[in-house]
TILO-526402 format. One record per atom (N, C-alpha, C): residue number from 1; residue in three letters; atom name; x, z, y. Coordinates in Angstrom, 2 decimals. Example, Ala and Ser with C-alpha at 12.3 -4.5 7.8 and 13.67 -1.06 7.14 Angstrom:
1,Ala,N,13.19,7.80,-5.69
1,Ala,CA,12.30,7.80,-4.50
1,Ala,C,13.20,7.80,-3.30
2,Ser,N,12.85,7.08,-2.25
2,Ser,CA,13.67,7.14,-1.06
2,Ser,C,12.90,7.87,0.03
//
This chain:
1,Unk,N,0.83,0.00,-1.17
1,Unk,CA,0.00,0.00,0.00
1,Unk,C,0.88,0.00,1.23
2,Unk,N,0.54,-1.01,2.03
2,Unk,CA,1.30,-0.93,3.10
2,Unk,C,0.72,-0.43,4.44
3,Unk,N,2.03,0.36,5.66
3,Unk,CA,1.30,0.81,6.74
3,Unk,C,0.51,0.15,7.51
4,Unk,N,-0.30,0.80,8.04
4,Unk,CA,-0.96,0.11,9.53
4,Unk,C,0.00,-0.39,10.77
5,Unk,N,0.31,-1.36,11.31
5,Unk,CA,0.82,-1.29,12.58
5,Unk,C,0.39,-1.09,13.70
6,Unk,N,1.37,-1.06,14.39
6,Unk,CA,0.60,-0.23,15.99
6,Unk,C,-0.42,-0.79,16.19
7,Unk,N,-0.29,-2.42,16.34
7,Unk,CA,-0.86,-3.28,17.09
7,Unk,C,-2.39,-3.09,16.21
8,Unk,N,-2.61,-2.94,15.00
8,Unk,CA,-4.18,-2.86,14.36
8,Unk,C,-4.92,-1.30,14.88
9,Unk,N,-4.16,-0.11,15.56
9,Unk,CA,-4.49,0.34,16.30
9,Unk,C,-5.50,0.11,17.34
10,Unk,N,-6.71,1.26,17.61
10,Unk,CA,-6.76,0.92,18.43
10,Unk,C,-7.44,2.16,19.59
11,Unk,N,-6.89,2.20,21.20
11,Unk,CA,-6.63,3.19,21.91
11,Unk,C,-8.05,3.65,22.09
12,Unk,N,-8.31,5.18,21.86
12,Unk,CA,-9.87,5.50,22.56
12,Unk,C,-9.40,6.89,23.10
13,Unk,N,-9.84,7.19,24.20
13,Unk,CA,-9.43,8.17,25.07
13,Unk,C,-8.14,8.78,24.54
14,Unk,N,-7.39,8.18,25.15
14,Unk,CA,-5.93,8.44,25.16
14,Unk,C,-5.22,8.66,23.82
15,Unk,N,-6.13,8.14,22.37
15,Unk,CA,-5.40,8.54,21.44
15,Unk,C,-5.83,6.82,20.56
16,Unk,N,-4.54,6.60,19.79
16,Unk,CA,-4.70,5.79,19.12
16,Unk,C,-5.21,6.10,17.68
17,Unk,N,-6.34,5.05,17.60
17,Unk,CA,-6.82,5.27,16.06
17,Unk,C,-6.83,4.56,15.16
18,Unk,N,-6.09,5.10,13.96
18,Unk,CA,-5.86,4.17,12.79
18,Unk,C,-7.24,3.11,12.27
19,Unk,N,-7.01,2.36,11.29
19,Unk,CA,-8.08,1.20,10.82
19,Unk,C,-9.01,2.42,10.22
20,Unk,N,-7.89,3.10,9.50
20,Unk,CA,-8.71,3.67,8.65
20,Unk,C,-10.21,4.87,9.01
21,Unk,N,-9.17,5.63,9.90
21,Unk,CA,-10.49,6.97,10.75
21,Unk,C,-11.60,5.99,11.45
22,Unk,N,-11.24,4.55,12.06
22,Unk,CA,-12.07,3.78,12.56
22,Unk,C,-13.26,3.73,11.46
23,Unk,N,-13.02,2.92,10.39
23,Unk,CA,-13.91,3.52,9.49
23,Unk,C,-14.40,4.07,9.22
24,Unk,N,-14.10,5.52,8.49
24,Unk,CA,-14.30,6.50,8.18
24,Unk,C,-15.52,7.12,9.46
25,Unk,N,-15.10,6.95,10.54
25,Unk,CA,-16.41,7.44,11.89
25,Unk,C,-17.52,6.26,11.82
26,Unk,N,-17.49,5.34,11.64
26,Unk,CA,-18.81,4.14,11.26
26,Unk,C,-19.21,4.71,10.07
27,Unk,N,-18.74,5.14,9.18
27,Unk,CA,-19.34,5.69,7.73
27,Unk,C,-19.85,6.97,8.24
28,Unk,N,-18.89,7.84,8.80
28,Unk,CA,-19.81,8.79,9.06
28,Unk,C,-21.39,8.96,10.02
29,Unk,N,-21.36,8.26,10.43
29,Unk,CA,-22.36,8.19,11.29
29,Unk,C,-23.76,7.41,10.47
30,Unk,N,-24.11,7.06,9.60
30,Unk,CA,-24.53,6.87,8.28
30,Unk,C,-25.62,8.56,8.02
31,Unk,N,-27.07,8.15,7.45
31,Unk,CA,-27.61,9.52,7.19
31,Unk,C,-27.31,9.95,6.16
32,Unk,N,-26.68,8.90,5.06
32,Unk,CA,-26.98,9.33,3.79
32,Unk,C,-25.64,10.02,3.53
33,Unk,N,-25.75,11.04,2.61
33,Unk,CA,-24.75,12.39,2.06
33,Unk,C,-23.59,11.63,1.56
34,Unk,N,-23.95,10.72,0.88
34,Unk,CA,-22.83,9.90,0.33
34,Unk,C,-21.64,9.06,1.24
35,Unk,N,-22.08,8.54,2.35
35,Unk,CA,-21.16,8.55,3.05
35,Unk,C,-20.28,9.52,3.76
36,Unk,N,-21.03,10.46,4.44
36,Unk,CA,-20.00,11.69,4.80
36,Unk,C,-19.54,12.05,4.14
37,Unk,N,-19.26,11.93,2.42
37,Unk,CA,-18.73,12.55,1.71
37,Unk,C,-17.62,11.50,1.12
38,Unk,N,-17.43,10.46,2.03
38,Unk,CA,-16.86,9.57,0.98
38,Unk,C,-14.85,10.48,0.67
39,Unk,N,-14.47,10.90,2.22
39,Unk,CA,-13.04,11.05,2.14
39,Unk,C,-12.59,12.08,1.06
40,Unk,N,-13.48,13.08,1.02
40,Unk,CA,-13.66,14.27,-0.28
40,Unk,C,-13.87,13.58,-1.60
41,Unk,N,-14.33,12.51,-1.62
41,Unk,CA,-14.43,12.20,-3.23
41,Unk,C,-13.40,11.31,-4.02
42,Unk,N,-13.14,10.97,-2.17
42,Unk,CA,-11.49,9.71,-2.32
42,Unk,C,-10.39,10.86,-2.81
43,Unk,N,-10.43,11.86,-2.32
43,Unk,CA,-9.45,13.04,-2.72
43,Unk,C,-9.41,13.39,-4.58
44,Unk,N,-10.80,14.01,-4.35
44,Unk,CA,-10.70,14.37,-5.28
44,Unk,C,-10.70,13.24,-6.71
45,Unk,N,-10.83,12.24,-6.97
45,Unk,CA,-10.97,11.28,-7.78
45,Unk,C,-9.15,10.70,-7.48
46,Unk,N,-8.41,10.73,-6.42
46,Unk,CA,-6.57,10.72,-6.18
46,Unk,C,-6.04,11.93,-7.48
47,Unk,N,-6.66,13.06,-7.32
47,Unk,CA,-6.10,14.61,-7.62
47,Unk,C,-6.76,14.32,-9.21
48,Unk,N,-7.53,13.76,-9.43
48,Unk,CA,-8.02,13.54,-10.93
48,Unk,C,-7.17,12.42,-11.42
49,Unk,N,-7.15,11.84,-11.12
49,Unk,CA,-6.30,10.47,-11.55
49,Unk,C,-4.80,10.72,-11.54
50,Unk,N,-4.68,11.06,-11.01
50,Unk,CA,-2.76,11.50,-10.75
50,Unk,C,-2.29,13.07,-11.89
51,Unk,N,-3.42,14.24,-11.99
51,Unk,CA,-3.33,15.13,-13.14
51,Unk,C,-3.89,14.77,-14.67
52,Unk,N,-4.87,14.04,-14.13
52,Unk,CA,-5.85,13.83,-15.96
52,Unk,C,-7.18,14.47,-15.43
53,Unk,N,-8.11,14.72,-16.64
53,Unk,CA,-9.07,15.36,-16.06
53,Unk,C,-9.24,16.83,-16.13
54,Unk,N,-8.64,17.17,-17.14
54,Unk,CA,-8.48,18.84,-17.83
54,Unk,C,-8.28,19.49,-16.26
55,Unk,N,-6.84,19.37,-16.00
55,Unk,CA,-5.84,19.87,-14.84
55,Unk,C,-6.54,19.01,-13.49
56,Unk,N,-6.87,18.15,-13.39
56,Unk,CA,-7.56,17.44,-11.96
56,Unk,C,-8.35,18.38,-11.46
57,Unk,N,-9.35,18.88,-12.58
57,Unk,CA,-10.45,19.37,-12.17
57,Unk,C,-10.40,20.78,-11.64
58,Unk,N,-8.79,21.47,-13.01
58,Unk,CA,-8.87,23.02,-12.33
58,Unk,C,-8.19,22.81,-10.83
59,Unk,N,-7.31,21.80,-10.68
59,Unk,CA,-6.86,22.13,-9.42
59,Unk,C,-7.82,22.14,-8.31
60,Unk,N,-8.92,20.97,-8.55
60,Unk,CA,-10.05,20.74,-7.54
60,Unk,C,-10.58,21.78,-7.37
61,Unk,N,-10.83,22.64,-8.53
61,Unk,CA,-11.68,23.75,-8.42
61,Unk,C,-10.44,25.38,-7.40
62,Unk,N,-9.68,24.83,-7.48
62,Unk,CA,-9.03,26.23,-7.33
62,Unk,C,-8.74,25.60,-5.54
63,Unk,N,-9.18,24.14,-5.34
63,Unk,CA,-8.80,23.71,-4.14
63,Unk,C,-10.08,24.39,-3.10
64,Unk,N,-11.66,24.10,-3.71
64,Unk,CA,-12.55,25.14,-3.45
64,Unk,C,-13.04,26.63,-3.53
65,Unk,N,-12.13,27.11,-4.36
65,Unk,CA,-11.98,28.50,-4.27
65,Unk,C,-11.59,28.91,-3.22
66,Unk,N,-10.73,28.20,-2.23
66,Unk,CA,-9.65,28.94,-1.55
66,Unk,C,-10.38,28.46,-0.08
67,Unk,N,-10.84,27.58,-0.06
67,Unk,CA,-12.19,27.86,0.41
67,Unk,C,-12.77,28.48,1.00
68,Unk,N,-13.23,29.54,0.68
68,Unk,CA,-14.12,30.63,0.71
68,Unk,C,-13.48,31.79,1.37
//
């Protein structure tokens, strides 16, 4: 995966914003649960895939424990 460059940037009150958060704020703005939830499931489905599922899941779970 390669970076974003500056230039796909782009400036909104004094801060530059990646392609990606650009996104991510059009999704959020969406009623349905499933979109606001997309960056949490992108996580957790990274943290499953990269441990297995046994260990993905306790870590997920111990990632919401701490949580609290």
């Amino acid at each position: 995966m390669e970076h974003s460059k500056l230039s796909e940037h782009k400036f909104k009150k004094g801060k530059f914003v990646t392609p990606w958060n650009e996104f991510a704020s059009e999704i959020g703005r969406e009623n349905s649960w499933y979109y606001g939830r997309l960056p949490e499931y992108l996580w957790l489905a990274f943290i499953i895939d990269y441990y297995g599922r046994e260990t993905g899941l306790k870590k997920c779970y111990l990632i919401d424990n701490s949580r609290q």
